[in-house]
VMD Tcl script that draws the C-alpha trace (Angstrom):
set ca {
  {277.22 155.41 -64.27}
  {275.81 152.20 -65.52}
  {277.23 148.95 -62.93}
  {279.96 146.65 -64.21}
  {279.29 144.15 -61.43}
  {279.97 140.74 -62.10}
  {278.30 138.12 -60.76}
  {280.35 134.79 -60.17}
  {277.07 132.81 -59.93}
  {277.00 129.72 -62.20}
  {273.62 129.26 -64.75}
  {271.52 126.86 -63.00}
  {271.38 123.93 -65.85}
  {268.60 122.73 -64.07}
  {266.20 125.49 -64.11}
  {263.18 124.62 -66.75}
  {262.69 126.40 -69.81}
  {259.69 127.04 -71.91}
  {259.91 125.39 -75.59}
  {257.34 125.26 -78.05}
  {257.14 121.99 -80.29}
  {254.36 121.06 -82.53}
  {252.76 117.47 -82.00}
  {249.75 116.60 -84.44}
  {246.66 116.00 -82.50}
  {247.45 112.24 -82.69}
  {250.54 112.72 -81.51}
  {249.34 114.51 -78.77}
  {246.59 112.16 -78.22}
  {249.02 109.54 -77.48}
  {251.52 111.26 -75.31}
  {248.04 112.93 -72.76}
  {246.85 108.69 -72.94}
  {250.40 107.49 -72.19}
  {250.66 110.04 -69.24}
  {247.23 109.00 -68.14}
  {248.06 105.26 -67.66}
  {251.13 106.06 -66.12}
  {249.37 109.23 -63.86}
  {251.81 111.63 -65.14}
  {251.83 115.03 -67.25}
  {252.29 115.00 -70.61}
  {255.11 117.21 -70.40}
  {257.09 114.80 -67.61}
  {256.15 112.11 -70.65}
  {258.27 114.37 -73.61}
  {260.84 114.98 -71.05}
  {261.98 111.16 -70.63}
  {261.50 110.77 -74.23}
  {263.93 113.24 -75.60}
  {266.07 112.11 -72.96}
  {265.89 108.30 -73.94}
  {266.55 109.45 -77.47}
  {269.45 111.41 -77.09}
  {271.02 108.78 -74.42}
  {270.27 106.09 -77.30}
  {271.53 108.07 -80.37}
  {274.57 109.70 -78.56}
  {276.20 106.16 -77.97}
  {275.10 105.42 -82.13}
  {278.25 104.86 -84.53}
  {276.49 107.94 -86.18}
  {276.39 109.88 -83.61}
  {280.18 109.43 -83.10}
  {280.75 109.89 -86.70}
  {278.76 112.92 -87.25}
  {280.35 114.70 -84.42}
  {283.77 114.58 -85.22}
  {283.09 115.90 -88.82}
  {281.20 118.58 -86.71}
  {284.62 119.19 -84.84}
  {286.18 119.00 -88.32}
  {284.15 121.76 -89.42}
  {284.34 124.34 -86.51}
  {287.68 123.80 -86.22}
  {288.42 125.36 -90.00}
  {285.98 128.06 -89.18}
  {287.69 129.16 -86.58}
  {290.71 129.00 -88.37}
  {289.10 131.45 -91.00}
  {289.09 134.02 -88.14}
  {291.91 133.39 -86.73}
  {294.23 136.85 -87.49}
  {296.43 136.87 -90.20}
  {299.77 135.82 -89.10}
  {298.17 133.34 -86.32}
  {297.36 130.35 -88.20}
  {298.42 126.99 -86.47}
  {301.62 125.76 -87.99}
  {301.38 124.03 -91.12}
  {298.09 125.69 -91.96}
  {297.74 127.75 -94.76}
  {295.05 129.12 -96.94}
  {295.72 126.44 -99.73}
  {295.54 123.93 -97.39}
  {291.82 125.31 -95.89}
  {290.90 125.37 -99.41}
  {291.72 121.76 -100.23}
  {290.55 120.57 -97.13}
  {287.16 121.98 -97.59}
  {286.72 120.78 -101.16}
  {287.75 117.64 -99.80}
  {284.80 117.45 -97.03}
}
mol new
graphics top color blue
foreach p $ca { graphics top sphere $p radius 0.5 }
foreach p [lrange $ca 0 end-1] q [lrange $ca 1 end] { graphics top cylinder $p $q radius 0.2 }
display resetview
């Protein structure tokens, strides 16, 4: 009998992952100089780059705007699965539809 053991053990978030991105050979060129000057790798060099980026664009006007049409969105998908019978009050079909002719 297989094991239904359960493990209580929380995903280590900091654990590195292996991710393939494609960088022209300038690019690249750039990023092996940069970590040269700076006596780094080039991969400790992408690293602090997407994370600059994401700290910058995350606190962007855009960034807020474009996630809460994303919250918009997911929220009337769920509500397409949600059991017939279970829709939050005031919801109906008719409503869904207008609202996502509206978006």
């Amino acid at each position: 009998m297989p094991s239904t053991r359960q493990t209580t053990d929380a995903p280590d978030r900091n654990k590195a992952v292996v991710v393939s991105v494609r960088f022209s050979e300038a690019q690249l060129e750039k990023i092996q100089a940069y970590a040269a000057i700076f006596d780094t790798t080039p991969n400790a060099v992408v690293r602090e780059a997407v994370e600059e980026h994401l700290r910058r664009r995350v606190q962007s006007p855009e960034f807020q705007k474009a996630s809460e049409a994303h919250l918009r969105r997911a929220k009337l998908a769920v509500e397409v699965l949600a059991p017939v019978g279970q829709q939050p009050a005031g919801r109906s079909k008719n409503t869904d539809t207008q609202e996502r002719i509206a978006s």
